[in-house]
C-alpha positions as CSV (number, residue, x, y, z in Angstrom):
1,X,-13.5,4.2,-54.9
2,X,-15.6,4.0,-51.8
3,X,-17.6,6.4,-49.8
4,X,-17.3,6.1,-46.2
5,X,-19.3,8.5,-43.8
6,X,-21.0,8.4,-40.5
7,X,-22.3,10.5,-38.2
8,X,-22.5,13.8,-40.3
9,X,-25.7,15.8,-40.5
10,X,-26.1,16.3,-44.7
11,X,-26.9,19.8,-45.0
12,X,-27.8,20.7,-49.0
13,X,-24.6,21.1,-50.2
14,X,-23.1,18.8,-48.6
15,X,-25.2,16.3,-50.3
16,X,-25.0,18.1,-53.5
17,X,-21.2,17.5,-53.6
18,X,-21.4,13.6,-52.3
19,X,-23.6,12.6,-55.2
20,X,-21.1,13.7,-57.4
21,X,-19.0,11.5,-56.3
22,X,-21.0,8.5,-55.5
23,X,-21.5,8.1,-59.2
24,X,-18.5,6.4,-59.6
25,X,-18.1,4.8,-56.3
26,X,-18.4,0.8,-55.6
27,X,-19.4,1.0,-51.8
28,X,-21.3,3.7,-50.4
29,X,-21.7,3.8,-46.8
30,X,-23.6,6.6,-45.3
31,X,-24.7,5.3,-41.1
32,X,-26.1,7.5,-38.5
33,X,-25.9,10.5,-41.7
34,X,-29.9,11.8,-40.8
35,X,-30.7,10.7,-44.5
36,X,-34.8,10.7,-45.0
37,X,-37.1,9.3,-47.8
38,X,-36.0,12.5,-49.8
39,X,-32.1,11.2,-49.9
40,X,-33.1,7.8,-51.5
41,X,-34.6,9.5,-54.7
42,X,-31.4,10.9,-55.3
43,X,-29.5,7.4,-54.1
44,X,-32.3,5.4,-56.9
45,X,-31.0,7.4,-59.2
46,X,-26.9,7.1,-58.4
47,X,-27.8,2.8,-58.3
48,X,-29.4,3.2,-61.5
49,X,-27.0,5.3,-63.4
50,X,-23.6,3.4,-61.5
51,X,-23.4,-0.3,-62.6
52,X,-20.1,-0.4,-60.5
53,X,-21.7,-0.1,-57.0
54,X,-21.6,-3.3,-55.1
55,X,-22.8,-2.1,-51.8
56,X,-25.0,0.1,-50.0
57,X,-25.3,0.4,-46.2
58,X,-27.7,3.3,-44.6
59,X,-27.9,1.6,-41.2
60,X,-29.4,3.8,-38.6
61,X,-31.0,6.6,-40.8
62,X,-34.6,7.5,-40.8
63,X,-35.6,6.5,-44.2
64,X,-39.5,5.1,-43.5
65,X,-41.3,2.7,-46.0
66,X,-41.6,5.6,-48.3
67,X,-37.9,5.9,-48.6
68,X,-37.4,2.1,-49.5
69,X,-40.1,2.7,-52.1
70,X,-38.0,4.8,-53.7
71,X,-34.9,3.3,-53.6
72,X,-36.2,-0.3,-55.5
73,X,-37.1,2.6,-58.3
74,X,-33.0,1.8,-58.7
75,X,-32.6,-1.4,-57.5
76,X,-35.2,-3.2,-60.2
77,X,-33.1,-1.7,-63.1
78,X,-31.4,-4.1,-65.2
79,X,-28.1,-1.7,-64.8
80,X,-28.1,-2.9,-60.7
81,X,-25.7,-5.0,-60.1
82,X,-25.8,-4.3,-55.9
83,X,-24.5,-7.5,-53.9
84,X,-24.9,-5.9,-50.1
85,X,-27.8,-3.9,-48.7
86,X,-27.3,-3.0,-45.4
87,X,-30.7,-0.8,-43.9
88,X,-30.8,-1.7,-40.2
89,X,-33.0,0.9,-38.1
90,X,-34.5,2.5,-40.7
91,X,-37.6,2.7,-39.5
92,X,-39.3,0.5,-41.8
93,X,-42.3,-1.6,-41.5
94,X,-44.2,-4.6,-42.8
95,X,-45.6,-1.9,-45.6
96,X,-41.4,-2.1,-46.3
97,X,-41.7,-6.1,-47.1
98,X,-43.2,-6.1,-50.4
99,X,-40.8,-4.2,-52.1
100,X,-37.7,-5.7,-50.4
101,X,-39.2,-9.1,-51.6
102,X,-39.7,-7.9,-55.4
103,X,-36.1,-6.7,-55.0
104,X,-35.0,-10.6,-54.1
105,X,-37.3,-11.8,-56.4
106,X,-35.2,-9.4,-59.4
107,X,-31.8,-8.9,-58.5
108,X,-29.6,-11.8,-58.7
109,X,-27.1,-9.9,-57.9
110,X,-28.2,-8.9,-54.4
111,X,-26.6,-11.6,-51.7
112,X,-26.2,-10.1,-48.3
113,X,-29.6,-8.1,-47.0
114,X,-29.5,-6.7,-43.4
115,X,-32.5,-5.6,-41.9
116,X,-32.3,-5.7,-38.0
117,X,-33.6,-3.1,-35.8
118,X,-37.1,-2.7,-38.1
119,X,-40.5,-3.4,-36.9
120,X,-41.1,-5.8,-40.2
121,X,-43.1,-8.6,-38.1
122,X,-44.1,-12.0,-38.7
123,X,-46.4,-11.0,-41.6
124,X,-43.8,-8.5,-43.1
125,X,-41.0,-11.5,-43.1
126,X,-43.4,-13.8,-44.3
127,X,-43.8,-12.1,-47.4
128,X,-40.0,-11.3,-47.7
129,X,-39.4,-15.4,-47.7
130,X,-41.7,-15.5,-50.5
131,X,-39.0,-13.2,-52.2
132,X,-36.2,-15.4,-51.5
133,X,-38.0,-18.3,-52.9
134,X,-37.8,-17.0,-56.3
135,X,-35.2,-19.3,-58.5
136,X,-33.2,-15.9,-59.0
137,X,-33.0,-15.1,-55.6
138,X,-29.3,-15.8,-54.7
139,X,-29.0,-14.4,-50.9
140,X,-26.1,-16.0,-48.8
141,X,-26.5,-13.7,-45.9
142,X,-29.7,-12.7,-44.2
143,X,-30.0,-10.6,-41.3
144,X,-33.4,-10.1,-39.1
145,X,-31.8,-9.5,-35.4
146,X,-34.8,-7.3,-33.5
147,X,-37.6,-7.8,-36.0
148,X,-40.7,-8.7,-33.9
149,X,-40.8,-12.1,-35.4
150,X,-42.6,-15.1,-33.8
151,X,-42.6,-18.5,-33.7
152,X,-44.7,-18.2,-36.6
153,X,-42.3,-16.8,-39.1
154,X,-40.5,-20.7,-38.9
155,X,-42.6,-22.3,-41.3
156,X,-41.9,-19.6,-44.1
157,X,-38.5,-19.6,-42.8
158,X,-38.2,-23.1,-43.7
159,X,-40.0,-23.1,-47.1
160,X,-37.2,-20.3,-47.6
161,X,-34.4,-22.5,-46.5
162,X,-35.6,-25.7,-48.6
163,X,-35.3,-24.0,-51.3
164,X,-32.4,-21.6,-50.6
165,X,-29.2,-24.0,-51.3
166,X,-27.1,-20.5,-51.4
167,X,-27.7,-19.3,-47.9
168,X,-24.9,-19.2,-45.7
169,X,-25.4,-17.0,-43.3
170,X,-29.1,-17.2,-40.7
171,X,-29.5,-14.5,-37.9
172,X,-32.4,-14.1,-35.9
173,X,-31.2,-13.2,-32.4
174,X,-33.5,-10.9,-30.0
175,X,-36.5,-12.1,-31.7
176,X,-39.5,-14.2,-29.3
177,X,-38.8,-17.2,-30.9
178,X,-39.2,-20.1,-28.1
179,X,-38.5,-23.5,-28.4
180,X,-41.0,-25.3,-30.5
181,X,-40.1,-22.2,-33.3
182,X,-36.2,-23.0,-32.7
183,X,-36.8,-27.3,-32.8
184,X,-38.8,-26.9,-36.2
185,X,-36.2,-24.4,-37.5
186,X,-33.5,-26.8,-36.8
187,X,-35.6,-30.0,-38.1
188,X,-35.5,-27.3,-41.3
189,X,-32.0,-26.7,-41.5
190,X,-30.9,-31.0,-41.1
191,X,-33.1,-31.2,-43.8
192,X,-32.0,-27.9,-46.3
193,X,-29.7,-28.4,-48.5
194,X,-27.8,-24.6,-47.8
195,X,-24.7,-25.0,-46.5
196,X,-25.2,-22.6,-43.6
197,X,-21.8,-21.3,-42.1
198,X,-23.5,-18.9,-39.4
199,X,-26.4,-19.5,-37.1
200,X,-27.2,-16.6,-34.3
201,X,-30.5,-17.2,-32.1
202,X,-29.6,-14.8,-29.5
203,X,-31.8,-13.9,-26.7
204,X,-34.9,-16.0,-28.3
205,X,-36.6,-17.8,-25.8
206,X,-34.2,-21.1,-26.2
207,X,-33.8,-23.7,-23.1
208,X,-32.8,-26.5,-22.8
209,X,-35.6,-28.2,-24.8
210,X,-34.1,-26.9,-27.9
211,X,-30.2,-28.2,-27.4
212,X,-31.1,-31.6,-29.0
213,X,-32.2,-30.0,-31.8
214,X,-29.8,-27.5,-31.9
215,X,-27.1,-30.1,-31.4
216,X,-28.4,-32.3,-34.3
217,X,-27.7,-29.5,-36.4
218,X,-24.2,-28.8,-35.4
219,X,-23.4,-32.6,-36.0
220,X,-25.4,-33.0,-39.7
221,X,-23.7,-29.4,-40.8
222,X,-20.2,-29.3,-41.5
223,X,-20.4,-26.4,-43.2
224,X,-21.4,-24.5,-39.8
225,X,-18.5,-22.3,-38.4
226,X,-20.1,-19.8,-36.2
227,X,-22.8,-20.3,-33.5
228,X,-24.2,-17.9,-31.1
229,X,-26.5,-19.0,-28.3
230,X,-26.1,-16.4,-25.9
231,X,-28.6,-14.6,-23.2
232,X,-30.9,-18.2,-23.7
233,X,-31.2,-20.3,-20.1
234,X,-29.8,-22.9,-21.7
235,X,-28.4,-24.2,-18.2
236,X,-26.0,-26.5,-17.8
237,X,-28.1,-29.8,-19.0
238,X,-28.8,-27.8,-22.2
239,X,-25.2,-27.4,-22.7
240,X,-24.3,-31.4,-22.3
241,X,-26.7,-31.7,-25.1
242,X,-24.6,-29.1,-27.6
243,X,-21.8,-31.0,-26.6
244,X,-23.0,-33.6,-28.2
245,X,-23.0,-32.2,-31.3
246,X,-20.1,-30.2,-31.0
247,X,-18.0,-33.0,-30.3
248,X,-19.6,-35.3,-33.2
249,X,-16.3,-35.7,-35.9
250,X,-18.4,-33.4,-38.5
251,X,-18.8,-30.7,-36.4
252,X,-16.2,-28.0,-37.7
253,X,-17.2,-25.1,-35.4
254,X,-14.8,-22.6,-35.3
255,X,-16.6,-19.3,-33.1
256,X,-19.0,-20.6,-29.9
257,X,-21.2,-17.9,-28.2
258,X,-22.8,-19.3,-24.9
259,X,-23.0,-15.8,-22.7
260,X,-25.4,-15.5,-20.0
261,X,-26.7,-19.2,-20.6
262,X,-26.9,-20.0,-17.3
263,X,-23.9,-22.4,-16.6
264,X,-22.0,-23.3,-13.6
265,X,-18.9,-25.1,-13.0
266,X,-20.8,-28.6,-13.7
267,X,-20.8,-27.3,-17.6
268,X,-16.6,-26.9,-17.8
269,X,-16.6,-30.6,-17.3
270,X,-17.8,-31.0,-21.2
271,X,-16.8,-27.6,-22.2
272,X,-13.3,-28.9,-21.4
273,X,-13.5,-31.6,-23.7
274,X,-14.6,-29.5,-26.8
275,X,-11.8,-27.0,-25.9
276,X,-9.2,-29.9,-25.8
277,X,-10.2,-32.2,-28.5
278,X,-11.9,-29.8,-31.1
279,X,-9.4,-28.6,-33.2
280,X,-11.1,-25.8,-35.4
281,X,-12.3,-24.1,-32.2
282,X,-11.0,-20.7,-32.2
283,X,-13.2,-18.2,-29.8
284,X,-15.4,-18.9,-27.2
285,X,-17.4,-16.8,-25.5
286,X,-18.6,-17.9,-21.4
287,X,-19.6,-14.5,-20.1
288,X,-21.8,-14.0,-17.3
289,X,-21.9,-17.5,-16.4
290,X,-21.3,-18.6,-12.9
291,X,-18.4,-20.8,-13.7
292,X,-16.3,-20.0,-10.3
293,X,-13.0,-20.9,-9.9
294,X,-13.3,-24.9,-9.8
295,X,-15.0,-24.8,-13.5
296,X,-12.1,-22.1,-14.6
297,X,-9.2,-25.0,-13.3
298,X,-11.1,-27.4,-15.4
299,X,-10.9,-25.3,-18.4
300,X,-7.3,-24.2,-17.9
301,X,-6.4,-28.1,-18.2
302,X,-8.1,-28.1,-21.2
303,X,-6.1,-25.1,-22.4
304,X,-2.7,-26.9,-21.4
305,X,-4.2,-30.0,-24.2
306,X,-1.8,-29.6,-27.5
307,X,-4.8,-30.5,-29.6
308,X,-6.2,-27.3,-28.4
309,X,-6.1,-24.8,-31.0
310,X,-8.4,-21.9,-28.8
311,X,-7.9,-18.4,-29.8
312,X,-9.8,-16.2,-28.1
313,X,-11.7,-17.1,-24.4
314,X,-14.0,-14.8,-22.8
315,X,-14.8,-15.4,-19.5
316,X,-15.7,-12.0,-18.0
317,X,-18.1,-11.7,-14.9
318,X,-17.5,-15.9,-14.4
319,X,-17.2,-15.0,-10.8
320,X,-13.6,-16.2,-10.6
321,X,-11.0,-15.5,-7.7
322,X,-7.4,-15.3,-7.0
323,X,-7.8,-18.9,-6.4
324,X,-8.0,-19.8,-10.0
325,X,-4.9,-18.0,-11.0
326,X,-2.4,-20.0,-10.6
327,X,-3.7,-22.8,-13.0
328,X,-4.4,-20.1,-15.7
329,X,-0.7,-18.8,-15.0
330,X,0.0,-22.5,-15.8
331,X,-1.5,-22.8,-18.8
332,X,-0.9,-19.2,-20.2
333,X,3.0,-20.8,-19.9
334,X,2.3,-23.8,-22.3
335,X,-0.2,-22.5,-24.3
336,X,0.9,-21.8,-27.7
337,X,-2.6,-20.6,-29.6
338,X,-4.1,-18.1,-27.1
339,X,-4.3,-14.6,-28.3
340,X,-7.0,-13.0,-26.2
341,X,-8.4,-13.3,-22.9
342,X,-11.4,-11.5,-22.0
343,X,-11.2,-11.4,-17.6
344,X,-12.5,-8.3,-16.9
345,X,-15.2,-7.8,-14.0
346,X,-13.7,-11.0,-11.9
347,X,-12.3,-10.5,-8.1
348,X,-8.7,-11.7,-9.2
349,X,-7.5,-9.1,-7.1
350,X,-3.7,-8.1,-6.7
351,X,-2.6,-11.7,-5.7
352,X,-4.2,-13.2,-8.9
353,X,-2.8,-10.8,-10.9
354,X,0.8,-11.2,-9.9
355,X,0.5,-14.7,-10.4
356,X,-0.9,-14.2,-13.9
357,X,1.8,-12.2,-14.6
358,X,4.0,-15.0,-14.4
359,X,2.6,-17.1,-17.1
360,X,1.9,-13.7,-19.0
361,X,5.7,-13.3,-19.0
362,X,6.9,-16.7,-19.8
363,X,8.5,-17.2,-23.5
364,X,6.0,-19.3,-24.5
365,X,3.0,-17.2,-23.2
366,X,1.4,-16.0,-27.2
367,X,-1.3,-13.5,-25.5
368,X,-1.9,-10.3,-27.1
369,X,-5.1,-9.1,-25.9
370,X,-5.7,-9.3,-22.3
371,X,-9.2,-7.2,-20.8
């Protein structure tokens, strides 16, 4: 049985009746619920006394260091067998870091942690990687999106990832990272021995300095499937360089996020090439990129490729015309792998639309989702 609940104030009785019947549940979720520290005595308790729950998730709830402090009460009993931990903004601190990191440290069991949206820090984070360096620690999926980390935090980040073989999944976005933090953290990851599947660096400070780096990863890690470089001013020479990797025979990418990275239509020129000749791309994600019309007709060719296998393409706010139209019409026609298009937020106007419609309505057209 699971517990699902979100966005209910817990008055007394309310959470007098749920504990009942979290005792036997495997997943309790409980986001945007107005828990407090109080909650998690009784939630120690349920984690101690039910060996069947898998998975906890309190995202958005304001349970302060105090709360977590109560909660590892549960978690560092030999009757937890929790695998996923979500607490993202729950107001925790550094203070919060010492005890999540005796949890890795104990729990074998425990193998996703999400912690996004928490003030932890560089010194906090620091002292959670020391967790995860423990021989019992088993975490595949780490999760530190908006954590005030610096380019500091790499170097633990790295002693982590040396000695983390079981990490799968890496995500650091909106965190002031620049590029020497991101070029050591990718000199780290060639060298780990984890094979990663998921790498987000988000709005961290990246330019084109990093791509090499960034690239050499995507070409030593076959095991990487999802990559997410968006809001970074990348710019179009930065993206020739990911190309590079993404192109290399052991790349096996399946999910590329470039948003706001600065591109024009100079970029669709290589982006072209990955859609057409990469097979295990599936979604790619170009919005708020000044591709214009004469990059979107590059792409569109590259859509029309058989070897393309593209899913997904998202190319809202591209600033793309009626004029482009007709060659995505064409290639909507012969396109047998497209599912979504994301357009939205582009002057197509009524003109472009009619003559999308055409391709839209061909036989052949496979589109299910169009924004």
């Amino acid at each position: 049985m699971e517990l699902d609940i979100q966005c209910e104030e817990m008055n007394p009785s309310r959470w007098a009746e749920l504990l009942s019947t979290m005792k036997s549940c495997k997943a309790i979720r409980l986001d945007d619920c107005n828990l407090s520290s109080s909650n998690c005595k009784d939630l120690s308790s349920i984690i101690n006394t039910n060996p069947s729950l898998t998975e906890l998730k309190l995202n958005n709830n304001e349970l302060g260091d105090a709360g977590i402090e109560y909660l590892c009460k549960g978690l560092l009993m030999p009757t937890c067998s929790l695998q996923k931990l979500w607490l993202q903004n729950c107001n925790l601190t550094s203070a919060s870091c010492e005890t999540l990191s005796s949890i890795l440290s104990a729990q074998p069991s425990l193998t996703e942690l999400h912690v996004s949206d928490n003030k932890l820090g560089t010194a906090g984070v620091q002292v959670l990687c020391q967790g995860m360096m423990n021989p019992s620690c088993k975490l595949q999926k780490l999760q530190l999106e908006y954590c005030e980390l610096t380019a500091d935090i790499v170097e633990s980040l790295n002693a982590s990832l040396q000695s983390k073989p079981s990490l799968k999944e890496l995500s650091l976005s909106n965190n002031t990272l620049g590029d020497r933090a991101v070029k050591q953290l990718c000199q780290g990851l060639v060298e780990a021995s984890c094979s990663l599947e998921l790498l987000h660096l988000e709005n961290c400070g990246i330019t084109s300095d990093s791509c090499q780096d960034i690239s050499a990863v995507l070409s030593t890690k076959s095991s990487l499937r999802d990559l997410s470089v968006g809001d970074n001013k990348i710019g179009d020479s930065g993206l020739a360089l990911l190309c590079q990797g993404l192109l290399h025979p052991n790349c096996k990418i399946q999910k590329l996020w470039l948003w706001d990275c600065d591109l024009t239509s100079a970029s669709c020129k290589d982006l072209s090439r990955v859609i057409s000749t990469k097979e295990t791309l599936a979604e790619i994600s170009l919005i708020d990129n000044n591709l214009r019309d004469s990059g979107m007709e590059m792409l569109c060719q590259a859509l029309k490729d058989p070897k393309s296998k593209l899913q997904e393409l998202w190319v809202r706010e591209c600033g793309l015309t009626t004029a482009c139209c007709k060659a995505l019409s064409s290639a909507l026609s012969v396109n047998k792998h497209l599912k979504v298009l994301h357009m939205g937020e582009n002057k197509l106007g009524d003109a472009g639309v009619g003559l999308l419609c055409e391709g839209l309505l061909n036989p052949s057209c496979t589109i299910q989702s169009l924004w």
